[in-house]
C-alpha positions, 0 to 999 in steps of 0.5 A: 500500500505504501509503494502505490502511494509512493509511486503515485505521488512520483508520478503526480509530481513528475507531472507537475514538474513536465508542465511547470518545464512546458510552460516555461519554455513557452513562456517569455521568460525562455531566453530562445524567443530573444533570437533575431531571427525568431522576432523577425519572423514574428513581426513579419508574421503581424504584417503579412494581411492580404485580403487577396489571398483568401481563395488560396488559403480557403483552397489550402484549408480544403484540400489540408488537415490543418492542426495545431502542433501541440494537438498533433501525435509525433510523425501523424500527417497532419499540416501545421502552417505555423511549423512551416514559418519556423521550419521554412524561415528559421533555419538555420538561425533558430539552431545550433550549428551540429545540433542533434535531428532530435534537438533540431526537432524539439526546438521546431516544436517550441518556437512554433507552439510559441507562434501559436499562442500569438497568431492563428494558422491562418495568419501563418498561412498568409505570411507563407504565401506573401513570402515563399520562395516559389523559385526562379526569383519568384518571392510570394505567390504575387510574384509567382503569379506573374512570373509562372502564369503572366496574370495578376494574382486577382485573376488566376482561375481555380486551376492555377490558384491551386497550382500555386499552392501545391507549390508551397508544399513542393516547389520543384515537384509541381512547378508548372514548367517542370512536371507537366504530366503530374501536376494536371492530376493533382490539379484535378485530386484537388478540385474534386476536394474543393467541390465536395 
């Protein structure tokens, strides 16, 4: 009887301390969040607001499962655009040189519940597209609008909008001069999301 109580009390208190741990290292007191790189991305994150690209994150929002990275089970296929910013935008300089993937890992996963205490993914969404290298000198998915497409972002159809995101998950993969024997299946997968 008196090793359950032990045991017990162990483990209440191991869980108290995982949290008191949690709560620090998202908390401003965590000297991780004074990266230049990581305020950087932050305030970028507070300017990124486009009306514009409504369709393209609707689009994204249909055709993604879209969680944040703290309800999601470690290695489950679920997106989480806020984790994109911070593993698109951050490296190398929210890591330590010849840190361990694990390490790398654990640090993704705090800068981004981090950025999710501030902003939505919807936020996270539309600073991805305003600043994503598309490739070919194509910064932000106005630039690559005009550069794969020859259009204005306003006046792409269906199609080309939902070129454009696929591009943000694989640039190479779905670029429209590139793979032109793929893409037209995706393209066609992804209406067939969007107008259920």
């Amino acid at each position: 009887m008196k090793s359950i109580k032990l045991i017990l009390k162990i483990f209440l208190g191991s869980l108290i301390v995982l949290f008191g741990i949690y709560f620090f290292l998202i908390s401003d007191y965590n000297n991780m969040f004074k990266n230049e790189r990581f305020i950087e991305i932050e305030k970028s994150i507070k300017k990124s607001k486009s009306k514009k690209y409504a369709d393209l994150i609707s689009i994204y929002q249909k055709t993604h499962s879209i969680e944040n990275v703290n309800n999601r089970i470690i290695k489950n296929r679920k997106d989480c655009p806020c984790l994109s910013v911070v593993k698109k935008f951050g490296y190398p300089k929210l890591y330590e040189k010849n840190s361990s993937q694990i390490r790398n890992g654990i640090n993704e996963i705090i800068y981004t519940n981090k950025i999710e205490k501030t902003f939505t993914q919807e936020n996270c969404l539309t600073f991805l597209f305003a600043s994503y290298d598309f490739s070919c000198e194509s910064k932000g998915v106005e630039q690559a609008s005009k550069y794969f497409f020859n259009k204005n972002i306003e006046d792409l159809n269906q199609s080309e909008k939902i070129n454009l995101v696929l591009m943000v998950d694989n640039s190479a993969l779905y670029n429209p001069f590139k793979n032109k024997s793929l893409l037209p299946k995706k393209i066609e997968e992804y209406k067939k999301i969007i107008n259920k």
